[in-house]
C-alpha positions in Angstrom: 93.0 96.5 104.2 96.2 94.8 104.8 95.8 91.6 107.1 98.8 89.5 107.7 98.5 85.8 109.2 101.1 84.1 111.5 100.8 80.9 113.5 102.4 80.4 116.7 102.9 77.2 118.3 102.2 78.3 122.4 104.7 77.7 124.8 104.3 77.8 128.8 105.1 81.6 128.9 102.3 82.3 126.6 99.7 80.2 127.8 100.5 82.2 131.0 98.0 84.5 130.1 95.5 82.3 130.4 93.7 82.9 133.5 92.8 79.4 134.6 96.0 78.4 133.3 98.2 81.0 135.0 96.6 79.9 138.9 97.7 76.4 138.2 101.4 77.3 137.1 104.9 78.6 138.2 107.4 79.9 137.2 106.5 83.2 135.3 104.4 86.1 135.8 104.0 87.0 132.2 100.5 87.6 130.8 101.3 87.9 127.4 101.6 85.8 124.1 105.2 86.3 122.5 104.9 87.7 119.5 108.7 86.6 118.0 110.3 89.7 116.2 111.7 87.8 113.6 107.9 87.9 111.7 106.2 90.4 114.3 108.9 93.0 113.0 110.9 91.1 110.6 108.4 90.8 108.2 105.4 92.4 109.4 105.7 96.2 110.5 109.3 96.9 110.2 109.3 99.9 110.9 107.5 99.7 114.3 109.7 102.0 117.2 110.3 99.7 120.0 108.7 102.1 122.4 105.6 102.0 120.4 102.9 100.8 123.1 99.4 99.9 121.0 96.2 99.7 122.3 93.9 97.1 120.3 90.6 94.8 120.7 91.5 91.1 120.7 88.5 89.2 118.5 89.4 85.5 120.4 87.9 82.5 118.7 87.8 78.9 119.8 89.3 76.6 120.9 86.9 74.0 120.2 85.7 76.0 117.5 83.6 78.5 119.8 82.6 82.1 118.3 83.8 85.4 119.0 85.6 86.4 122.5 86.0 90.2 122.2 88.9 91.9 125.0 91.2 94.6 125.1 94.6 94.7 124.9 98.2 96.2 124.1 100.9 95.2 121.9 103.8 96.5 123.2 108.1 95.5 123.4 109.1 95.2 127.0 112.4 93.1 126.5 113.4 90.9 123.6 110.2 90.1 122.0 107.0 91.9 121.6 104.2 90.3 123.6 100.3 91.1 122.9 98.8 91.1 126.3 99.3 92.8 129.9 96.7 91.0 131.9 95.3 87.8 132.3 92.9 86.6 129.9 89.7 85.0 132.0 86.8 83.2 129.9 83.8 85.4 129.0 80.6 85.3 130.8 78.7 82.0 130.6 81.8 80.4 129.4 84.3 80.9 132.3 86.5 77.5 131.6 86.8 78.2 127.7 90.4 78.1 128.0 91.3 76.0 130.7 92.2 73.0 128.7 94.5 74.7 126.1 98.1 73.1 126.7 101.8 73.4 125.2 101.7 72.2 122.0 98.6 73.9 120.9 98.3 76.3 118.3 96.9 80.5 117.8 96.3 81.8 114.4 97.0 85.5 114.8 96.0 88.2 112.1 97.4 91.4 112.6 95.0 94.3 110.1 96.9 97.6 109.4 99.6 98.7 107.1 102.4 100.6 109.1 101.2 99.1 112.3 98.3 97.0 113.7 95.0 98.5 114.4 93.4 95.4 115.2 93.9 91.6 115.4 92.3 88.3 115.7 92.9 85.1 116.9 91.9 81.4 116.6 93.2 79.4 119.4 93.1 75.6 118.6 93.8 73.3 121.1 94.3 69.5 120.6 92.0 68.6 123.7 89.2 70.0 122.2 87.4 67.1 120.3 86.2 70.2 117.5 90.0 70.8 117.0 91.4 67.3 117.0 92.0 66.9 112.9 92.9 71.1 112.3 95.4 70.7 115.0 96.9 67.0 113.9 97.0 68.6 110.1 98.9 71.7 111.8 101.4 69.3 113.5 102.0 67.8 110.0 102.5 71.0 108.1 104.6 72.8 110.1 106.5 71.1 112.2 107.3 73.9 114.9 109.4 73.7 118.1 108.9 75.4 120.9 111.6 79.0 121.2 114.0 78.2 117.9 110.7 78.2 116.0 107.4 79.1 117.2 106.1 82.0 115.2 106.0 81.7 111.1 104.4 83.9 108.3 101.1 82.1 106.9 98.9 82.9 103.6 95.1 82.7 103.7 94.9 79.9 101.1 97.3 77.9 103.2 94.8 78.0 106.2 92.2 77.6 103.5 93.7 73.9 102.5 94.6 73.0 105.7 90.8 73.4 107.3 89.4 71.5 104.0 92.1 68.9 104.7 90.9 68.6 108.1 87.5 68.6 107.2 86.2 70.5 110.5 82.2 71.4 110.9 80.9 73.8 108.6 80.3 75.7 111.8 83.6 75.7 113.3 84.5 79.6 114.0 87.4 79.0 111.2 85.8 80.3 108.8 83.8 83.1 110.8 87.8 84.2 111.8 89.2 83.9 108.4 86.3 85.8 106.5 84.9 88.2 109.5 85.7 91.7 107.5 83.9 90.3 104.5 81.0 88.6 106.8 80.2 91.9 108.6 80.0 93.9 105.1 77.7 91.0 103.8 75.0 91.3 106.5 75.2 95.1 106.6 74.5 94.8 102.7 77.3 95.2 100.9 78.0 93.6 97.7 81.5 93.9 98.2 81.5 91.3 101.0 79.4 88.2 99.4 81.5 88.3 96.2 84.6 88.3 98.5 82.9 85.7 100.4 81.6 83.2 97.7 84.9 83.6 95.3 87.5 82.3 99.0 84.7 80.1 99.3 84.8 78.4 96.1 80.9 79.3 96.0 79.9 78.0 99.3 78.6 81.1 100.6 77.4 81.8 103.6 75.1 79.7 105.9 72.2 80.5 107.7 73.7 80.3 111.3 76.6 81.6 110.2 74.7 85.0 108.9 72.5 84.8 112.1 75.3 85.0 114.1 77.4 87.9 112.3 74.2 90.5 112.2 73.4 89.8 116.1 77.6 90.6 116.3 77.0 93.7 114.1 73.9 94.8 116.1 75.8 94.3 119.0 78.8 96.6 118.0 76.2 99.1 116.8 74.3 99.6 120.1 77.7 99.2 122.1 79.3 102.0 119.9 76.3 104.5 120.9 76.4 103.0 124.4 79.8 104.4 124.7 79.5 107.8 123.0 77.1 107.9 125.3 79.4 108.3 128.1 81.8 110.1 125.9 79.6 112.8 125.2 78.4 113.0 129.4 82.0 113.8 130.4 82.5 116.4 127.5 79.5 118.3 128.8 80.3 117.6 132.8 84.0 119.2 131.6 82.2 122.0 129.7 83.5 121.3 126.7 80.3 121.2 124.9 77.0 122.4 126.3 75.0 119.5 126.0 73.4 116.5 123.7 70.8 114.3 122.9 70.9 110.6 122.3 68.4 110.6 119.3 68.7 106.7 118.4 67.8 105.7 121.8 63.8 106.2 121.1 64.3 106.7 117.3 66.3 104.1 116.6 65.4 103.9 112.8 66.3 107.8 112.5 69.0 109.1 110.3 71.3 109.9 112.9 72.0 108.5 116.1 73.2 112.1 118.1 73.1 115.9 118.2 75.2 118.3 119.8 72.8 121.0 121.4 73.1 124.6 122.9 69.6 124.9 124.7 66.9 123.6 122.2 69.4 124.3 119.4 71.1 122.0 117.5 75.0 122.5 116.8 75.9 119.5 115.0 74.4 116.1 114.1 75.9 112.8 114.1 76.2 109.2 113.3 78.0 106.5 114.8 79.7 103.7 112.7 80.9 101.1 114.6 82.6 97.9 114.5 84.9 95.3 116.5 87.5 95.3 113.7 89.5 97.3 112.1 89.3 100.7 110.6 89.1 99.8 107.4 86.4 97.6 107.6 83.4 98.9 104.6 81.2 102.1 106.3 77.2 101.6 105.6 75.2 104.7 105.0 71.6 104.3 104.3 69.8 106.4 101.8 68.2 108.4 104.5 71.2 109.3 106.7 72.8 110.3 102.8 69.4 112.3 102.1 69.9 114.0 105.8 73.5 114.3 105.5 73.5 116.2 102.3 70.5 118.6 103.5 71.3 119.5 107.1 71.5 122.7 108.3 74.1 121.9 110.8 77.2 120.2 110.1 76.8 116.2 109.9 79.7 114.3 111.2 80.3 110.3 111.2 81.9 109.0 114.4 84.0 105.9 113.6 84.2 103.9 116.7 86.6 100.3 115.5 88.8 97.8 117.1 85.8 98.2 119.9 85.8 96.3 123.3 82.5 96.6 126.2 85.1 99.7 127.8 87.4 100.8 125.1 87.6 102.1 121.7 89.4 104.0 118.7 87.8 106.8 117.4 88.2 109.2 114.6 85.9 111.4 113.0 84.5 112.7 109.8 83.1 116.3 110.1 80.8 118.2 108.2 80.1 115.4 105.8 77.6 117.0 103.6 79.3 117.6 100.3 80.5 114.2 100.5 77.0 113.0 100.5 75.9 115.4 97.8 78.3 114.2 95.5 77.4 111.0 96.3 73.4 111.3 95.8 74.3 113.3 92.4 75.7 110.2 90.8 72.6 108.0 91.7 69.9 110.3 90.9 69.8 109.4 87.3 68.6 106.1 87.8 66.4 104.1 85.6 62.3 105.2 86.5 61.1 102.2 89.4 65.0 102.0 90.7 66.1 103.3 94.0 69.0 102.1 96.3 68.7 101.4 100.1 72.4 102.7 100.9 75.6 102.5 100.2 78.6 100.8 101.2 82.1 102.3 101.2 85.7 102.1 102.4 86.7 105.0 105.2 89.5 106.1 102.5 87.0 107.8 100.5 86.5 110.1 103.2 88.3 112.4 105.0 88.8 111.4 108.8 90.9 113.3 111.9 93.2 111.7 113.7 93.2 108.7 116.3 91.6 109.1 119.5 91.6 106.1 122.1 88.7 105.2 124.2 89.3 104.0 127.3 86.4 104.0 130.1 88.6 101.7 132.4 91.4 103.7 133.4 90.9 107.2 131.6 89.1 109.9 133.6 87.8 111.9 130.8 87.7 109.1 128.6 89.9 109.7 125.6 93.7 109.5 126.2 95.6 112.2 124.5 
């Protein structure tokens, strides 16, 4: 997975998006942070079209080093400059004044995942009147020197942001780390290897800590439960329009099952399926336990995997694997030749390995039938 990094010192025009901050302000009625096109394009994704408009879920973290604000957005080239954001941008639930002390001068630390164009990003906002923030944001000031128009967007390398947080010194807790490592952190509590060695070797060891894995597994619970939550829905509309004749949510009373839907005819079953799902991007690692591989591999109706990413509460991307069953026979033939007393729990894989359709968007706020084509 390509991820690029840029920091962008904000400016009144993009802390316009800020709810609380937009209702005390004048002079502008943008709702967007300016993405300049000197890196956005200029480096970046060069060969973006300008009337490319991009749906994607924004993962938000801090200021003040708070954890994970998930929204949707789009990414899209109205004038001069490509701006990420069409509405304003209120705190989440519980936490409704999250931004309303962020100020010119602050800083976000966007990362943009995707190789031709972004398919998801995330943000750390650090803001110097958050006492969590205070050194990061001095050490920023010091390193890069920005000014505000001329200069406010520039190209950064992870071990840059690495160096600056340990010469900072923030908490071990601060959502830094959760934004810089959040790809590796989800494959780590899902049980890939993959993810701790990526995790310890950045780390210089560390690892990861307790909290820190608490909170990434309730976040990865959470995106699996939303993902059925809104196939759900998908699947109600499909069968309301008559394009398929109806379906069961298995994984609502067999949760532990090996696989979460089935399309049905009657009492027959057309198709199973599975839903992966996660926040980020595509190309974050796939989990398949050894029973949905076992059921995959042996079903007598074609097994598909839904791939739900860059998710929001109302709005997805989508594409899908169908008929995945060779795929897991190979799969299980390599591993059955273990050592007598050794078994595996699952596997852990990147989505390149297997052959998905094309992007669908899921959109429950404005789209009538739900995907828009």
């Amino acid at each position: 997975m390509t991820r690029r990094f840029a920091v962008k010192l904000l400016g009144h025009s993009d802390l316009t998006s800020f709810k609380d901050y937009n209702d005390n302000s004048t002079g502008t009625n943008q709702k967007a942070i300016n993405l300049n096109t000197d890196v956005f394009t200029g480096q970046f994704f060069p060969d973006l079209p300008k009337d490319r408009e991009i749906p994607v879920a924004v993962n938000a973290y801090g200021p003040g080093g708070r954890d994970c604000h998930v929204y949707a957005e789009q990414i899209y080239h109205p004038q001069k400059n490509w701006r990420l954001g069409d509405k304003l941008i209120p705190g989440p639930g519980g936490d409704e004044r999250r931004y309303a002390d962020m100020a010119e001068g602050d800083f976000a630390v966007i990362s943009f995942e995707g190789d031709d164009e972004p398919n998801g990003v995330s943000i750390l906002f650090i803001g110097e009147g958050y006492p969590e923030d205070g050194s990061l944001h001095s050490v920023f000031v010091d390193k890069f020197g920005m000014k505000p128009r001329v200069d406010s967007m520039r190209a950064v390398d992870v071990d840059t942001l690495i160096d600056l947080a340990s010469e900072a010194d923030i908490a071990e807790d601060h959502s830094f780390y959760t934004f810089i490592d959040e790809s590796d952190l989800e494959d780590a509590v899902l049980g890939g290897g993959d993810g701790l060695i990526n995790l310890r070797k950045r780390r210089k060891g560390k690892g990861i800590t307790r909290e820190e894995f608490e909170k990434a597994r309730k976040r990865a619970e959470r995106n699996g439960q939303l993902g059925e939550e809104l196939l759900d829905q998908h699947f109600g509309l499909l069968v309301q329009s008559g394009e398929i004749p109806g379906y069961k949510w298995v994984a609502r009373t067999d949760p532990y099952g090996p696989f979460d839907f089935t399309i049905n005819d009657g009492d027959e079953e057309l198709r199973k399926l599975d839903a992966k799902s996660t926040d980020g991007p595509f190309e974050n690692r796939i989990h398949l336990s050894l029973g949905e591989l076992v059921e995959m591999a042996n079903s007598k109706v074609p097994y598909d995997i839904y791939r739900l990413y860059s998710m929001t509460e109302e709005t997805a991307k989508l594409r899908i694997s169908k008929d995945s069953g060779s795929f897991a026979r190979s799969i299980l033939g390599k591993v059955q030749d273990l050592p007598e007393g050794v078994s595996i729990k699952g596997i852990s894989l990147e989505p390149g390995v297997m052959t998905f359709g094309e992007e669908q968007f899921v959109d429950l706020r404005t789209e009538p039938d739900l995907f828009g084509t």
